[in-house]
KEMIVEX-232255 format. One record per residue (C-alpha): residue in three letters; x, y, z. Coordinates in steps of 0.2 Angstrom, whole numbers, padded with zeros to 4 digits, always signed. Layout:
AlaXYZ...
END
This chain:
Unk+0424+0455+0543Unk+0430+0464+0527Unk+0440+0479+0529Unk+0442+0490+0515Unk+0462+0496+0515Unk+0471+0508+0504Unk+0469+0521+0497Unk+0468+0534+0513Unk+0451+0538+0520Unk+0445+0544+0536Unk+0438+0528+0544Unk+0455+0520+0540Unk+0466+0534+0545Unk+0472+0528+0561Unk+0481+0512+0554Unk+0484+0517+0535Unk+0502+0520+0531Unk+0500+0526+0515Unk+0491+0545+0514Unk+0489+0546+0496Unk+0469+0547+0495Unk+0464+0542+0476Unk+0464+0525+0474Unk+0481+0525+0462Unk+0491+0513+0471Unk+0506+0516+0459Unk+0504+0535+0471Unk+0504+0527+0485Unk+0517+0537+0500Unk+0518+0537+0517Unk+0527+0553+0531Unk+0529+0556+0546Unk+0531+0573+0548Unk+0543+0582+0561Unk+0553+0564+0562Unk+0573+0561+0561Unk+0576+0543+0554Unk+0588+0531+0562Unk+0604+0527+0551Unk+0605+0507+0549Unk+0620+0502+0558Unk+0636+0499+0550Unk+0634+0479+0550Unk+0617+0471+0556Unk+0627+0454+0557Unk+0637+0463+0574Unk+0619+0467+0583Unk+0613+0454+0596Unk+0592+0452+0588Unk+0579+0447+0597Unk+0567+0438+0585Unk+0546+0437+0591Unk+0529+0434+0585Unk+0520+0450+0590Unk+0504+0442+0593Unk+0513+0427+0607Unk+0525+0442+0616Unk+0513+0456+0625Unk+0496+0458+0627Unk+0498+0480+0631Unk+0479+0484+0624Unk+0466+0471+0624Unk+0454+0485+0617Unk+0461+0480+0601Unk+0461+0461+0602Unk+0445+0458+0587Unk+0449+0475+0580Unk+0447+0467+0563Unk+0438+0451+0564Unk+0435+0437+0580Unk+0449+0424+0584Unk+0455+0428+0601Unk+0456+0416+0612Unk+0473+0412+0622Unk+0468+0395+0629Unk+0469+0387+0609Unk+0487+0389+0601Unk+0480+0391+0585Unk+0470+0405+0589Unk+0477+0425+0590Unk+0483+0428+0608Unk+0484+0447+0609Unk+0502+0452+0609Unk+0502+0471+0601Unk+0513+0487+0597Unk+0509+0491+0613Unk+0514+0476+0623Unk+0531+0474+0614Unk+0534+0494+0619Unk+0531+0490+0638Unk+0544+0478+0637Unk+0557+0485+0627Unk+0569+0487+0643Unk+0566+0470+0648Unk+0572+0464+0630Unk+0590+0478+0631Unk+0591+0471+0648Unk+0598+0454+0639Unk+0608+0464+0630Unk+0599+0464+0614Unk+0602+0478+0602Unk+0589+0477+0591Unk+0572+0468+0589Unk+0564+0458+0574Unk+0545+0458+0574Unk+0534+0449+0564Unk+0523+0456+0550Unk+0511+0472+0554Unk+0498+0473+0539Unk+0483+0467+0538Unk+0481+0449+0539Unk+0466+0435+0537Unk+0456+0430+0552Unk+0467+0422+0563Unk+0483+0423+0554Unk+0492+0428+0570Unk+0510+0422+0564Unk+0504+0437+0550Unk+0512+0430+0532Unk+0494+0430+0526Unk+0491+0449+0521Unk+0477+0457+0513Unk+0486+0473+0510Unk+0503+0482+0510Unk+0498+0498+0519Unk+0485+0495+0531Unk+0491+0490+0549Unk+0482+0476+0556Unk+0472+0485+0569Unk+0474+0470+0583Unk+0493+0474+0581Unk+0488+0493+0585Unk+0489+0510+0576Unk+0501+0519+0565Unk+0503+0530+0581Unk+0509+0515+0591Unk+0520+0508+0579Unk+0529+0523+0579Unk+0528+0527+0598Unk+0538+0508+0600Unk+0550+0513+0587Unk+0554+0529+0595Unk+0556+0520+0610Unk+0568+0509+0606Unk+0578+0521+0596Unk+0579+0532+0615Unk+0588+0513+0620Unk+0599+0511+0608Unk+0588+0497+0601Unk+0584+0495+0581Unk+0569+0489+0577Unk+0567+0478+0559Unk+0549+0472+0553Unk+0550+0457+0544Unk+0538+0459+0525Unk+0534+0446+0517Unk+0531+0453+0495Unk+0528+0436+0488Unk+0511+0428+0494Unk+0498+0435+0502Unk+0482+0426+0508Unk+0475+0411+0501Unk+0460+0421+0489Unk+0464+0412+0474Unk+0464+0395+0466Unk+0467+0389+0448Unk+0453+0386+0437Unk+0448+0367+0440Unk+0461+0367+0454Unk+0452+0371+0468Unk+0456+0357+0480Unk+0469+0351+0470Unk+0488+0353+0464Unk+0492+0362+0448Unk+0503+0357+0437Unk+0515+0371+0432Unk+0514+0379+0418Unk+0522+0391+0408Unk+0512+0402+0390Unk+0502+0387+0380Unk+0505+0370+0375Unk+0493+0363+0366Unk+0477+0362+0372Unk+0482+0367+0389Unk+0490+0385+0396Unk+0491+0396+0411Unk+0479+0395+0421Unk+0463+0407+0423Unk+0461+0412+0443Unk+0448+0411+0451Unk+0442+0421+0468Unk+0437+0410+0483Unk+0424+0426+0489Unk+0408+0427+0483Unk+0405+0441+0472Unk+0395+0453+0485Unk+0412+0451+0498Unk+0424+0458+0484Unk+0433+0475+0486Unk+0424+0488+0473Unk+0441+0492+0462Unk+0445+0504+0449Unk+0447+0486+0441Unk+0431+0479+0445Unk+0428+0468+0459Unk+0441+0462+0467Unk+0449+0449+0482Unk+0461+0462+0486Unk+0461+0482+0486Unk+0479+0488+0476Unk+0481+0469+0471Unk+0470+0466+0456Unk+0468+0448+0445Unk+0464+0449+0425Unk+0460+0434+0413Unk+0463+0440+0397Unk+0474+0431+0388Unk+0487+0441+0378Unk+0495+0427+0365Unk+0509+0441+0362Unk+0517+0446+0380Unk+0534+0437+0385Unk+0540+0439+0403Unk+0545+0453+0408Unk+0561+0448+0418Unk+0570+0431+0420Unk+0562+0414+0429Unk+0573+0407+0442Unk+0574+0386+0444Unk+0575+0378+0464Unk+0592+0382+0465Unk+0591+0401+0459Unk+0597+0398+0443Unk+0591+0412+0429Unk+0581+0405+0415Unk+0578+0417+0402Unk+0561+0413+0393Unk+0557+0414+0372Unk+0540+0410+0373Unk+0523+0421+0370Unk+0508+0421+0377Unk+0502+0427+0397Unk+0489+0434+0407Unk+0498+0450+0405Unk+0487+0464+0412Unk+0488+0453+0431Unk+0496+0458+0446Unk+0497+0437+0451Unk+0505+0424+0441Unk+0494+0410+0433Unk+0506+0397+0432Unk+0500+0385+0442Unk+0507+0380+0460Unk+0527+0385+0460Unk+0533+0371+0467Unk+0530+0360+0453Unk+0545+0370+0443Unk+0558+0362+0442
END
């Protein structure tokens, strides 16, 4: 059930957000030609949101309920029950008739098999196709626009799916840790995929398309920015030595930093 995302091609068209076609993430755009966008309003904390999980809310195309990979099944709570793009658009004057101005939808990239709360995505441009098409997406924002309605799509940039583990770590905790100590340093990451279900990258295969792993050890880089402790605190770090050329962090499980 993989499903190759960016960059833009024409199998992947009708979902893609991004239209840049060479596969330089880094080039990456999206547009929407013809389109006036909606000014924010002036204080989001005066609007009245109603807050969902697209996948529990409206079920508006059942065509696209295993669009990307089995898992439907509305009798199990665990399992994806079809709410979509379309669904929600049907019953946008249901959600201004409580006298909600604006609506806050959950994730709408590609997620894992039956991720359906989607905070598990595979990639940053491609729709997940049981939510519905780029068409669609824009159709319910329109929509709600012609009510008076915002619309805010909640992104999750920190974690994405569970394709990795720590070298030696795979069903256990790492222990964090930060450049090299000893015998010991960051960790090496591993994919959970076997290599023939990898994504053929300009970086070799990969768990990921525009997301790409490297365990070369540079004993030289630093940190590019500063570290932040549990209560937000800025640490600024001295030390050498990282997996620099890596788009993931190889410190072990975060919430062993303290």
């Amino acid at each position: 059930w993989r499903v190759a995302a960016a960059p833009r091609t024409v199998e992947n068209a009708p979902w893609n957000t991004n239209f840049e076609t060479a596969h330089e993430p880094t080039r990456y755009y999206g547009t929407w030609p013809g389109h006036k966008y909606q000014p924010s309003p002036e204080d989001w904390r005066s609007l009245s949101i109603y807050q969902l999980i697209t996948d529990r809310f409206s079920d508006g195309n059942p065509r696209n309920n295993e669009a990307f990979a089995t898992g439907f099944d509305v009798r199990d709570m665990t399992f994806r029950h079809g709410g979509d793009f379309a669904g929600l658009t049907q019953k946008l004057p249901y959600i201004r008739g409580l006298g909600c101005e604006a609506i806050w939808i959950s994730g709408v990239f590609q997620n894992a098999h039956n991720m359906y709360h989607q905070y598990a995505p595979h990639d940053f441009t491609l729709l997940d196709g049981r939510m519905g098409t780029l068409e669609e997406l824009r159709n319910l924002t329109t929509v709600a626009h012609e009510l008076g309605m915002y619309v805010i799509i909640d992104v999750v940039m920190n974690h994405m799916d569970n394709e990795f583990f720590f070298e030696g770590k795979e069903h256990e905790s790492a222990p964090f840790r930060m450049h090299a100590n000893g015998d010991e340093r960051e960790y090496k990451i591993v994919p959970r995929r076997a290599a023939d279900q990898l994504f053929d990258t300009p970086a070799g295969p990969q768990p990921y398309m525009d997301f790409w792993y490297n365990n070369t050890w540079d004993a030289d880089a630093q940190y590019a920015g500063p570290v932040y402790g549990q209560w937000g605190e800025a640490a600024y770090d001295s030390g050498h030595g990282t997996y620099d050329g890596s788009d993931f962090h190889h410190n072990g499980d975060l919430q062993d930093y303290y």
